[in-house]
Each structure stands twice: as structure tokens, then as C-alpha cells.
LOLOSE-108292 format. One record per residue: residue in one letter; z, y, x of N, C-alpha, C in turn. Coordinates in steps of 0.05 Angstrom, whole numbers, plus 5000, padded with zeros to 4 digits. Each point is the difference from the previous one (the first is absolute). Example, Ala and Ser with C-alpha at 12.3 -4.5 7.8 and 13.67 -1.06 7.14 Angstrom:
2
a515648865264500050244982500050245018;s498650214993500150245016501450224985;
//
This chain:
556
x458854575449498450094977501750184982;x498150194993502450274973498149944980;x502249964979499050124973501550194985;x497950104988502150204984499649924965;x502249994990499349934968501850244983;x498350054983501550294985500349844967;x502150094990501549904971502250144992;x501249844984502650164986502249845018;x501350105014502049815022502950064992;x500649675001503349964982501049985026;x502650204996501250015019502649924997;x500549774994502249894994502350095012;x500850085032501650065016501950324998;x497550114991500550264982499550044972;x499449834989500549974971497850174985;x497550035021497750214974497849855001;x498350104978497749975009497850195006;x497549985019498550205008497750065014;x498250074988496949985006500150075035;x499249765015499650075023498649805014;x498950065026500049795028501349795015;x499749825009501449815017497749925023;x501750045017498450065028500849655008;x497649745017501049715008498550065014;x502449925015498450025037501649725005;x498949785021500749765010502949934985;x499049914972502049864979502650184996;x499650225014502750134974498550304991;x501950084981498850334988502250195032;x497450155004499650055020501150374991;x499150004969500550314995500150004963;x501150154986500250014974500050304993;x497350094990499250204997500750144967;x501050185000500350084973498250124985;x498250034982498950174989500550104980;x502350004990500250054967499650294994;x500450145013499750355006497250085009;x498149774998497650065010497550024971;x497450155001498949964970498049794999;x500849785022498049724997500349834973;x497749974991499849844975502349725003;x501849954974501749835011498249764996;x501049795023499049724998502449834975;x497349824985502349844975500349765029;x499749905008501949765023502850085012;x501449874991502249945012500849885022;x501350045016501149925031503050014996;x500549685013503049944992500449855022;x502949925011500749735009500049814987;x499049755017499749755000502449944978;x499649754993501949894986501349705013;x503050054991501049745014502049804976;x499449845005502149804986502249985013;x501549964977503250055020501449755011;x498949824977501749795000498249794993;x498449805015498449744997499849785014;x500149784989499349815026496949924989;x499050025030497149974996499649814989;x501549705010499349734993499649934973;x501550204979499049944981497150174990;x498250095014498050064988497549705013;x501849825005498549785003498549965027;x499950285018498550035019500750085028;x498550075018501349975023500550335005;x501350175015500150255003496750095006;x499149945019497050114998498749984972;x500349904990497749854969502050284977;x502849965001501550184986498650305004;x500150135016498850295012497049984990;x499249864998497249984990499550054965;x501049854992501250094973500950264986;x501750165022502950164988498350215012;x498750125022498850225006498950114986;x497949814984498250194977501050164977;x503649914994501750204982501250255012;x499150005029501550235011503849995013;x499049635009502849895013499350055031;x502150075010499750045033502049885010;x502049994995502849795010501649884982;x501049815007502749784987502349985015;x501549974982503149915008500349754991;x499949785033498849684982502549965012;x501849814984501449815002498349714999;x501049845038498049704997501849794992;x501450114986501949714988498649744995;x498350044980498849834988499249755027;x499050185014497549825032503449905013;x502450104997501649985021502149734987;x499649944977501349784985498949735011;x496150085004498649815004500349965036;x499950185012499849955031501950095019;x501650214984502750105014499050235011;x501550095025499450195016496450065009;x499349765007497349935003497850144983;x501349944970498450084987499650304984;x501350115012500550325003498750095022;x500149945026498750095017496749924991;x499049834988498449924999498550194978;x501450144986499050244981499050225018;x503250055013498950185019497850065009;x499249775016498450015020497049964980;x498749904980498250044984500350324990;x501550094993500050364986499150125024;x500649925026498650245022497649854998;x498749864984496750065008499150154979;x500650114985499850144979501150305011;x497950214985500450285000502050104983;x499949844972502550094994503649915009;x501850194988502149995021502549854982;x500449765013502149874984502749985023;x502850104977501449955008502549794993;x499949795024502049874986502550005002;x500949774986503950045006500849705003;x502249985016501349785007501149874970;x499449724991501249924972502949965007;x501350144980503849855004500449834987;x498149774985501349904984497349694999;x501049955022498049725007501849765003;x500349794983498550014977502450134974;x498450114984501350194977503849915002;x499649724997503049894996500549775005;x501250015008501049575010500049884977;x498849984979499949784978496849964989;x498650005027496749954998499149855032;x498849905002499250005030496750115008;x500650095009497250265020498849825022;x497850195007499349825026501850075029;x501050244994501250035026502550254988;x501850085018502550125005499350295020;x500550244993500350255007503350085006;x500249915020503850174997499250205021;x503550084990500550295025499250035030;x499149835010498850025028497949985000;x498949864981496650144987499450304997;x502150004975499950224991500350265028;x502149935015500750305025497249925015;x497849755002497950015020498850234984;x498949884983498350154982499850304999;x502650124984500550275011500750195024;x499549785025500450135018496150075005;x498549864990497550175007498350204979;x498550125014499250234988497750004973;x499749774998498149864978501649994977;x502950005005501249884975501950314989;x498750024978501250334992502850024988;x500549764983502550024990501549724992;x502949914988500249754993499349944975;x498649844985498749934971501949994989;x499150014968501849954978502649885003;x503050074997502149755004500249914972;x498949814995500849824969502049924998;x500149885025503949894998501650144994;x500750164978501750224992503249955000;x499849654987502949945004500849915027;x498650005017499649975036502250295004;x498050224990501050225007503650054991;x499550034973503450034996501049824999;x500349735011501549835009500350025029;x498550135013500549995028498649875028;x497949814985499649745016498850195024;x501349855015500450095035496749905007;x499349934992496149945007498950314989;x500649964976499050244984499550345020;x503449995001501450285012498750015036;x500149785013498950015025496550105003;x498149934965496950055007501650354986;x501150164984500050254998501150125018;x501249835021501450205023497149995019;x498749875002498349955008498150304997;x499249934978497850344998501950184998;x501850104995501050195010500450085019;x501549815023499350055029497450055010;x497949884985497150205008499050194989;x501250124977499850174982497449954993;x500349764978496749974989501749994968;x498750004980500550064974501149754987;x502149914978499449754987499049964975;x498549904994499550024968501949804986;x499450064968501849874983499349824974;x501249804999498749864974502749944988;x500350074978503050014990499550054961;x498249814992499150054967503549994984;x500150094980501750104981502950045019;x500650105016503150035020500250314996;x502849974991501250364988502749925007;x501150204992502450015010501050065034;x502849875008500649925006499249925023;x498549775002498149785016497750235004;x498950064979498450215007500550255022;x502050124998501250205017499849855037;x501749674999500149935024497649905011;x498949944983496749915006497850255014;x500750224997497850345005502449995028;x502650014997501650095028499149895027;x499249724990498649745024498050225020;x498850194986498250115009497250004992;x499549774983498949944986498550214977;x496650105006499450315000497950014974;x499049634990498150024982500049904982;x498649934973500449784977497349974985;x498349874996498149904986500049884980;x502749934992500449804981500450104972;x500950355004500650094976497849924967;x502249914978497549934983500950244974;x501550205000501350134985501250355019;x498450234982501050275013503950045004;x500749814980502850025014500849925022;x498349714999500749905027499850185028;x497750114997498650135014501750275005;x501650074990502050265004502549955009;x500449785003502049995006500149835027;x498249945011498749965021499850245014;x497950224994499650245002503350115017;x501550024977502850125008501349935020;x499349745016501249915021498550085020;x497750095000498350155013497449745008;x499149914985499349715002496750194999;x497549865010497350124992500049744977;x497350004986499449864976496850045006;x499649685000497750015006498749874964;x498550274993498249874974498049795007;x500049784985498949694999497350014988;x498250015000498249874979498449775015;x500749654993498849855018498149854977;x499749865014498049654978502149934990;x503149925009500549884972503750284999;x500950155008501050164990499650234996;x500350174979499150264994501650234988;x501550115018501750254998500650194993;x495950155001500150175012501150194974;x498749944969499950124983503050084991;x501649845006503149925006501550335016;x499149935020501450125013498150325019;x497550084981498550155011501950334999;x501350054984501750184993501850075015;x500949995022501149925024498550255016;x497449944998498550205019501350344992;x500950034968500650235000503050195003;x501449674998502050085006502150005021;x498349825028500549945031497449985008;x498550165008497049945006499749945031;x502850115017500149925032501349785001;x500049804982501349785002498249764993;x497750024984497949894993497749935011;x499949705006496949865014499549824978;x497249965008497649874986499749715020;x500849824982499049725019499249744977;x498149785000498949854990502149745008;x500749995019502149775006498749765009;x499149844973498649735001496150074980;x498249985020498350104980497249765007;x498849864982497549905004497650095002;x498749875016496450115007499250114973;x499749944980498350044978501550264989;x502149965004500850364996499650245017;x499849895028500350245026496450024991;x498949855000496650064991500050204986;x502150034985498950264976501250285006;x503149925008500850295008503249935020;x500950225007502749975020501850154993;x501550255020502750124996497550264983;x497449995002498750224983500950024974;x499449754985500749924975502650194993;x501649895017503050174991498950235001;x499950245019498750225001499950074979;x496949964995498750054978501250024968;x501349765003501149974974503250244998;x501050055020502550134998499250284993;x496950155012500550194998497350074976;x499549834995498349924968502549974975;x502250025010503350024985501050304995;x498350065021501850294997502250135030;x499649765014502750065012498350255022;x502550075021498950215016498849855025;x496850175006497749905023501949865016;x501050265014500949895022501849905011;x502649924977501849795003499049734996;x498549984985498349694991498549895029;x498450315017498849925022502049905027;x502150214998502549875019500749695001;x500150004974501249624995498649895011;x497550085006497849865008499749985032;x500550195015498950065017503150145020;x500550235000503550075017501649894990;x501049924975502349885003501049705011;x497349815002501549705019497850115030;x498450214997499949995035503050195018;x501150144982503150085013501749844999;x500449814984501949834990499849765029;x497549974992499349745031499950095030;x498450234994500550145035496749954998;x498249984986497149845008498350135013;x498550075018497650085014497750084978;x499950154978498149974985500750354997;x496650084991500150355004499750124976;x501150214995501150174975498350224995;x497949995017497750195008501550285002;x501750055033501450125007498650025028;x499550305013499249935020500149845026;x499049875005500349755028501149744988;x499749994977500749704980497349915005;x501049735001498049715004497350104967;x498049945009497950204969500049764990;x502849964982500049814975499950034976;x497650104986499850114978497649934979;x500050084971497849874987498450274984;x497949964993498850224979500449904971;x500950124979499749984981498950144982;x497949874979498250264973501050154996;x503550004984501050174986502149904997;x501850014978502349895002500449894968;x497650034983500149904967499349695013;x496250075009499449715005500449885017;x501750085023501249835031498649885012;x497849984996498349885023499950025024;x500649665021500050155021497049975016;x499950285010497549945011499049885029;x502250115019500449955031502349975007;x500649805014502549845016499250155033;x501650175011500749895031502849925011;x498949875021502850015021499750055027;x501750135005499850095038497550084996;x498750184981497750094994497049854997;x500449744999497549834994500150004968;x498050014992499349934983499549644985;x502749944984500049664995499149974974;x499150274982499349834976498650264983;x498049894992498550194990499050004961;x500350174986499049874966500749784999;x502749935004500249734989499949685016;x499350095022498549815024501349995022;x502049815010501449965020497650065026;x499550015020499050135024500549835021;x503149944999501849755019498649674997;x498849965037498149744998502149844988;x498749724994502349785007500349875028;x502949955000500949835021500749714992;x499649855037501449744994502049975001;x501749784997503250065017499849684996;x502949975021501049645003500649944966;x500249794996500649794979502849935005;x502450064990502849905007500349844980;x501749825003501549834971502549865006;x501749884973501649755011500849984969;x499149705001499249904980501149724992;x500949834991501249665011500149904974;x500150144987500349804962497449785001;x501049784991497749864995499149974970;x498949784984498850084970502449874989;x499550164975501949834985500249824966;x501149915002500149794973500450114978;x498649904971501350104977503949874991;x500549885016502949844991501350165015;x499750185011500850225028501650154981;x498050094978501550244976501549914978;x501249795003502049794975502050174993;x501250034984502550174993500749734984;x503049925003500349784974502450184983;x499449994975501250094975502949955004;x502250175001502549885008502050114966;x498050034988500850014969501450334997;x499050165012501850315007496550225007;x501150274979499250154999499350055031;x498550225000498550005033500450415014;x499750025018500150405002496849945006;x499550284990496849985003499550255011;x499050105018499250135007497150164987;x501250244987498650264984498050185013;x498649944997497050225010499150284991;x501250205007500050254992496550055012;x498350124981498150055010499650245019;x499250095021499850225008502850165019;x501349735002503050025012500549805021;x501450045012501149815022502549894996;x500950094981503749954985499449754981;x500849804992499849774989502350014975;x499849894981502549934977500449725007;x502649985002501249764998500649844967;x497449874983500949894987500749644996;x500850014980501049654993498549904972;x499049765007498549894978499649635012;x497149924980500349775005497949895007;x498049895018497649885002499649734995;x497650004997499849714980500849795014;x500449784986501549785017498349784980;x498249825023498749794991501849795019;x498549734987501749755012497749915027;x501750005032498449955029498149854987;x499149844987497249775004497350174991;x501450274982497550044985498850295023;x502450005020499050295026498349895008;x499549745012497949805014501449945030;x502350085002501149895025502049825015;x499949834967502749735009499649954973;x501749854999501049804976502749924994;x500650205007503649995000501350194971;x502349894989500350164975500850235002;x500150095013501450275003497750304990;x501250164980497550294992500650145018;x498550145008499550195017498150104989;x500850315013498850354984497950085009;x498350104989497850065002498150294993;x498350075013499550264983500049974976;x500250284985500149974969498250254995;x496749895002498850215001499750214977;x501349914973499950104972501650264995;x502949835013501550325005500350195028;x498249915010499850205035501549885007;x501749775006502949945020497449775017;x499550195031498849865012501249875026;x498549725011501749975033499550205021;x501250045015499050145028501649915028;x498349915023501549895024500150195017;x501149905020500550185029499149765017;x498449985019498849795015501250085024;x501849955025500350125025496549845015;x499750295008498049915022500450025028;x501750025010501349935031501449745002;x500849864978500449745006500049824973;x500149745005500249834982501449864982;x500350234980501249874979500150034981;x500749824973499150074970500350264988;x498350064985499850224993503650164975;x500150154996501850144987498850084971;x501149874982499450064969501750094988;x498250194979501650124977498150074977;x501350324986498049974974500550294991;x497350154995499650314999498649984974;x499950254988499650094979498650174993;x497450154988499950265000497050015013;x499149795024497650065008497849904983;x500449804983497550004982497449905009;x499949755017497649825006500449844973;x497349934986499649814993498649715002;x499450055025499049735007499350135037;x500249705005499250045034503350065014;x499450045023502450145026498550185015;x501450095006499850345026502149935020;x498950025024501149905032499550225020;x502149985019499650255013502549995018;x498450025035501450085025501450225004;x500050144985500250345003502550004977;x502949945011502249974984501750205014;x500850174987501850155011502949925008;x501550085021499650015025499149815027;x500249875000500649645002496249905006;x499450074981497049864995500149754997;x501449904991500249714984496849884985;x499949884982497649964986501349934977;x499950194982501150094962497649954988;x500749794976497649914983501050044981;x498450004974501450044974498049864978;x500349884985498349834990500549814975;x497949874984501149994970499649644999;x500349975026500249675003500449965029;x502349755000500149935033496849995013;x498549834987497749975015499050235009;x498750124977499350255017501550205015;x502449944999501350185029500349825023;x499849755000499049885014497350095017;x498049974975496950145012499750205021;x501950174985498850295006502450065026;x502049935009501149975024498949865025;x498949784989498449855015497150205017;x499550134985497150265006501450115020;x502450134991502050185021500249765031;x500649844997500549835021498149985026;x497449844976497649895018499150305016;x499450214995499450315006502450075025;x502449924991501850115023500750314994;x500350104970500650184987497850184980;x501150044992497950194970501150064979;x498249994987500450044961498349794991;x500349834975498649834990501150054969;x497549864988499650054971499449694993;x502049864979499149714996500149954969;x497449824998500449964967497949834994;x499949834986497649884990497250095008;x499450264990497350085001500450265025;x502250035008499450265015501649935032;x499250075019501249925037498950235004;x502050125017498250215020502449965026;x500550075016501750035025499350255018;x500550205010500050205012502049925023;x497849935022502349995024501250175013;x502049975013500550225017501849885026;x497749915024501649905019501350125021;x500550224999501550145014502950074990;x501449795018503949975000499649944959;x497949914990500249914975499650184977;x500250305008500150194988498550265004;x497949935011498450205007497049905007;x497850135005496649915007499350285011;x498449905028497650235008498149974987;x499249874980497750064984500050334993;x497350004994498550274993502950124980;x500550304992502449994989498350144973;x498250054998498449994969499449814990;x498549745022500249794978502349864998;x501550025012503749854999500950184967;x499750195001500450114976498449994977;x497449955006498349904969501349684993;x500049845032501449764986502649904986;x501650245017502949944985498950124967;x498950214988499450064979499049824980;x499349815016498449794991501349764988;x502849875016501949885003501850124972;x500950295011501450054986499450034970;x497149984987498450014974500249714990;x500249725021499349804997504049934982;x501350125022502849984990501550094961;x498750224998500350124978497649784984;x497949875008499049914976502249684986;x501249925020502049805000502250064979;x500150304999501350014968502450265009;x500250055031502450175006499150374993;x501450044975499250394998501750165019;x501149875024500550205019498650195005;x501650235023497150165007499349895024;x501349845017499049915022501449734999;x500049744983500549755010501449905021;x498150025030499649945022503050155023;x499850314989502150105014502950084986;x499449874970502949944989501849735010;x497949705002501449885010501249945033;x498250275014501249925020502650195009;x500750104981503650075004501049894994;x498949834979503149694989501649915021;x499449995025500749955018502450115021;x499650274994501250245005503150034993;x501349895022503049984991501550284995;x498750195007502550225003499850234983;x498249904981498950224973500849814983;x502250034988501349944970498149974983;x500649744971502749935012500149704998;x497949765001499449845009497249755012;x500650025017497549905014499249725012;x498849965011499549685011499049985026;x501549885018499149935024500349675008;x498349955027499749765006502349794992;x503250125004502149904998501150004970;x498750164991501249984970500150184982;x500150034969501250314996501850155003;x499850205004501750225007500650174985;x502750034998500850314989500450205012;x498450164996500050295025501850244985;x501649834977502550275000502849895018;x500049754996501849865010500349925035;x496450015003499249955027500649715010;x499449784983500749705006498249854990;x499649764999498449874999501649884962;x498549914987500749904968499049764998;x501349904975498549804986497150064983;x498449864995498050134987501149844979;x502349834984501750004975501950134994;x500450044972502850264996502049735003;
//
């Protein structure tokens, strides 16, 4: 089949733009016709390449790769750069292939990458282990584009012989590595980019971001559900603009509903910055960076491209790929699919005497909730301390601490759900429930089950939801329950991916009425978890200091 579609065509590869034709003959542009020298009335539609995310793991949009593409097409998304960490904590190797093989039933084109860093760090336990002979299977096939994020940064400049064997690894296949390396300058910084090591997402500051840059590092701009960069570090585009991608990272249904890497777009060049460096970030600079199969609307490129109104109001109007047409005004096009149900799951329910802390007469580290950040403050303070008879779980003299819902110093656990054993307590600050708990399978990296809550009982409750379900989100409180399952590896649903997203919206409204003015609740607490983003966190085993990289007391 030919079509011919006439517009203003960005030619990213040559850097203009220009009223012309594009010839699609059996899924690629077959011919790219110029007219600008011609006296045809100009067309106001725009014709561009597709847009790609540079840097995401699907798992956190709650859904499965088919259900994801369904979503992200109607912004004028045509490919990803997925890291399956998340699925690969929960099922290992398994559960990477298992992405895989769901994205090829889907038209759009996902590419993944082997995780290096399963699980994040030996001071959590995962469901399963990724090492270097994973890692060399992995990248020896053609599915797997590059090695994911290395978090293990002090892996890297320390040397660890696991570490250095998965980067010899993609280099001997010459696949790309990306980089997760938040506040590292210097020094460490220098030996950290030498590794080979080609990307960074983590930047939260334009210095950072330059000096990254200088090592020849790309910088991928962030704007997710719970971190947000972009405004940070948008400035970048004008002063390294071949060094600059657009990626969402960690992003939820109820956001991808509204918009994607467009949003950025839109908004960068609603800034002022220049068309067609803003459209690069978007679109050539992580499909050169990755090597990706996606078309630049260059002749005999795959016809991966979208129409746009104009470039004030960005609307997109038409999605193709390999020249089908997946999304139209707004309207994904892409049927739904089924896929297998994976999991592994073993926690059983648990007790309110589970979450006891006993008063050992000593100030406490509390873990600080930066809103809109993934970086934590490490402060010290004191939570209330009643006498055990009046918690309701013994009768023994001993006080033990408790939320102190007056001044924000709240509990929060780490539940391991691969095996059985008491949960891990401590005490955060900053999120602002006033009554009830918020529970949730979806813990970064690990997938633990992180509750947070303004009474043992109800984190009791509302873990218990997480349990009986076999993973989700739950909302617990006197007058309010909701649970959003998600039984896939605990962190994901083939449910419909519009209503997965009206319901998380739903969830997530129910959360904020509990008293938390986050902007997203739900995906702030599930980095608490997150050992390797400074600068203290909580996992199954305990808290952690992720400047120190050890496990702490939760007393000073």
C-alpha cells in the first residue's frame, strides 16, 4: 500500500525544516519529496519522527508492555529504551525475557537492556540474582540492546570483579552502558565515565549535568511521577544539545493518560529553546546513542513518524509505525492483548506486634522526604514513646515508639516478600498521612512490600491488602480501603491500561485525602526503599545509609 502525506517535514538528520512529501510504501518512506521551491499552498501539519523515551522501565507504569504502547502512542511515542530491572529483581533472567517476548506482540518497538544491578545491592533480598553469566547470556542476543543502568557506582571504582566482568561484557558486544551515578563529581566521577559508562539520569542540578557532559557522558532529562528535572536541567539543550535525551524514567498510568516525552517537547520549545535540538533529544539523539531500528524519516527508514497541528498547540494527531497507523486524535488504535500471569510471591500476613520498635531511651535517624525527589535528608529527632500495654500488644513494661502523627515522624516497614521474616522498622518524616496507612508491592528495587502508616494497626491493615492480592497498592483507614492489584511478578496488571489508570488516579486521590500533600504519595514511598539514591533508606534488612553504603542503626 502507498501513501503519500504532504506537511512541513522536520528533518532532523539535516537539521531543516520543509514543506514537502513522504512517499510509504510497505512500512518504510519509500521517497521524501521536497517542495519548498514549489508555489503549493503550504500545509499548517507537521511531519516529524516518532518519539522515544530514552530511559524507562515499563514496570513502573504499572502495566504490561502491550497495555504500556497503548497508552504512550496517542502522545506520539513509537519506541523505549526499557530497562527490566524492576521484572528481573522479581524473576531474574526469566523475567526479562518475559518482557521481551510480550513487547513483540505489540507494534510498538521496545528496546530492552540486560539489568547490571540485580539485586540493586547485597543489603536487601530480591527474588532472584542477575550476575555476569546472565548478564554475557543476555547480551549475547539480539533482543538485548545495551547493559542497564550500573548503580553500583562504588562496584565500579572499587573494582568489584562481578561489576567489571558485566562491563567487559557489553563491550565485547559493543552494546551501550547506561549510568546511574546521582551527586558523583570529581575524581570518582572521572573513573566512573572511563568504565565506559555512556549515560546519567540522575542528574538533579545543570552543574551536575556539565560536568558529566565534559566526560563525554549523554544526560538524559527526567521528568517522571515522582522525579522532576526537567526544569533543572532543560538549559543543557542550549548549551550541549548532541548530548541531550528526554526520558520519564519511572512514570504512572494516570500520568502517561495525559501526556509522554511530548510534554517535554512541547514545553522546551514553548521555552524558547531551538525546534530542532529539542526534537533531536527526542527522537536522533538515544536512537544513535542505542543503535535502535527506529526511522528519522530518511529515505528507506522504517515509516516511524507522527503528524503534528503546529508546534504552539502540539497536538498529536497521528502515530505510525512501520507505517501502520496506531493512534489516531488521541485514541490508541493498538487492540488489547492477553499475556501469561507470572509471579513469586511467599510473604504470609502479618501481625500488628510485627511493627514494635521498643524505646531504647536514644534519639532515632529519620528518614526525610524531599517532595518531588528521590534524594532523602537524613534527619534526627524523637517519636513518641508510649508505655507497651497502652500499643495493645503485651503487657510488659517496656515504651516503645510509635507514630507521632502531630509532628509528621511517621513508622514505615520493609516486608521481604520472597521469604519469611519480620518485617524491618523505622521512622520517616515529611510524608504527611494523617490517619490510615498506604501499602505497596511496587518498592524499588527489590519489590519488597513498604508501608507507611500513622498506627501499627493500620499498617498492619493495609499490608495485609498487599498480601491477600499477591501485590498492589492499598489505601487503609477507618473509613477508606481501596487495593489496586497487580498480579503480575507483583508489580504490574493486563488490565485495560485506561482503566488501570483511572484506578490508580483513584487510589492515588484516596491517598492524599489521608492527609499526604505529596504530589504523588504512592510513588514517593516506593523509593524509600531504594538503596543507592542518597542518602538514607530502608530495606527488608534494615536502614541504610547510602552515603556510607551499610546498613545503620535506626538510633543515634
Amino acid at each position: 500500500m502507498r501513501q503519500e502525506i504532504n506537511g512541513q517535514i522536520v528533518d532532523i538528520v539535516d537539521s531543516r525544516i520543509f514543506e514537502g512529501t513522504i512517499v510509504v510504501e510497505n512500512g518504510k518512506i519509500a521517497d521524501v519529496i521536497d517542495k519548498s521551491h514549489s508555489h503549493s499552498h503550504s500545509h499548517s501539519q507537521i511531519i516529524m519522527p516518532g518519539f522515544v523515551d530514552s530511559h524507562v522501565h515499563i514496570e513502573s507504569s504499572l502495566l504490561v508492555p502491550t497495555e504500556f504502547a497503548r497508552l504512550v502512542v496517542p502522545h506520539g511515542t513509537v519506541a523505549s529504551v526499557s530497562d527490566p530491572h524492576e521484572i528481573a529483581n522479581v524473576l531474574g533472567v526469566e523475567g526479562v525475557r518475559y518482557m521481551v517476548e510480550v513487547g513483540k506482540m505489540s507494534p510498538f518497538k521496545f528496546y530492552f537492556g540486560a539489568p547490571s544491578c540485580v539485586p540493586a545491592t547485597s543489603f536487601e533480598t530480591s527474588g532472584a540474582v542477575v550476575d555476569s553469566d546472565d548478564i554475557e547470556e543476555l547480551l549475547s542476543s539480539d533482543d538485548i540492546k545495551y547493559l542497564g543502568e550500573m548503580m553500583n557506582y562504588p562496584g565500579v571504582l572499587y573494582e568489584d570483579k562481578e561489576v567489571l566482568k558485566k562491563l567487559d561484557s557489553a563491550k565485547r558486544h559493543n552494546k551501550p552502558i547506561d549510568g546511574h551515578a546521582p551527586l558523583l563529581s570529581g575524581d570518582e566521577l572521572i573513573k566512573y565515565a572511563s568504565a565506559g559508562i555512556g549515560t546519567d539520569h540522575e542528574c538533579s542540578k545543570i552543574e551536575e549535568a556539565r560536568e558529566k557532559t565534559s566526560l563525554g557522558m549523554k544526560i538524559q532529562v527526567r521528568e517522571g511521577s515522582a522525579a522532576n528535572n526537567f526544569n533543572s536541567l532543560i538549559g543543557l539543550i542550549d548549551e550541549n544539545p548532541e548530548n541531550v535525551m528526554f526520558c520519564t524514567d519511572d512514570a504512572h498510568p494516570h500520568e502517561l493518560v495525559k501526556s509522554h516525552i511530548n510534554a517535554l517537547v512541547k514545553k522546551a520549545i514553548g521555552m524558547g529553546y531551538n525546534i530542532l535540538d529539542v526534537i533531536k533529544a527526542a527522537t536522533l539523539n538515544p536512537i544513535r546513542h542505542y543503535k535502535l531500528e527506529v526511522g528519522l524519516l530518511q529515505k528507506n527508514d522504517p515509516a516511524d513518524f507522527i503528524i503534528v497541528d503546529n508546534f504552539e498547540d502540539f497536538n498529536v494527531l497521528k502515530t505510525y509505525i512501520d507505517g501502520v497507523l496506531v493512534a489516531e486524535n488521541g485514541k490508541s488504535l493498538i487492540e488489547k492483548s492477553s499475556v501469561e500471569v507470572v509471579n513469586n510471591f511467599v510473604a504470609e500476613r502479618v501481625k500488628t506486634e510485627d511493627f514494635c520498635v521498643y524505646d531504647e531511651g536514644k534519639d532515632v535517624n529519620i528518614i526525610g522526604v524531599i517532595n518531588g525527589e528521590l534524594l532523602t535528608e537524613r534527619l534526627v529527632g524523637r517519636p513518641k514513646s508510649i508505655r507497651n500495654e497502652e500499643s495493645g500488644i503485651g503487657n510488659v513494661t517496656e515504651n516503645v515508639l510509635v507514630s507521632d502523627v502531630e509532628n509528621d515522624i511517621l513508622k514505615i516497614a520493609v516486608i521481604n516478600r520472597y521469604e519469611k521474616n519480620k518485617p524491618a522498622v523505622a521512622f520517616i518524616k515529611n510524608f504527611g498521612l494523617k490517619k490510615g496507612a498506604l501499602a505497596s508491592s511496587v518498592a524499588h528495587d527489590s519489590h519488597n512490600i513498604v508501608v507507611i502508616g500513622c498506627s501499627d494497626e493500620d499498617m498492619m491493615m493495609a499490608a495485609n491488602m498487599i498480601i491477600e492480592s499477591k501485590g498492589g497498592f492499598a489505601v487503609y483507614s477507618d473509613d477508606v480501603k481501596m487495593c489496586l492489584p497487580l498480579p503480575i511478578a507483583g508489580i504490574m496488571t493486563n488490565d485495560d491500561a485506561f482503566e488501570v489508570a483511572d484506578n490508580y488516579q483513584k487510589i492515588k486521590d484516596l491517598s492524599k485525602k489521608l492527609g499526604s500533600n505529596l504530589s504523588d504519595p504512592f510513588m514517593t514511598m516506593e523509593f524509600m526503599a531504594l538503596l543507592v539514591i542518597p542518602k538514607i533508606k530502608l530495606s527488608d534488612k534494615g536502614l541504610f545509609d547510602c552515603e556510607k553504603f551499610e546498613l545503620t542503626s535506626i538510633f543515634v
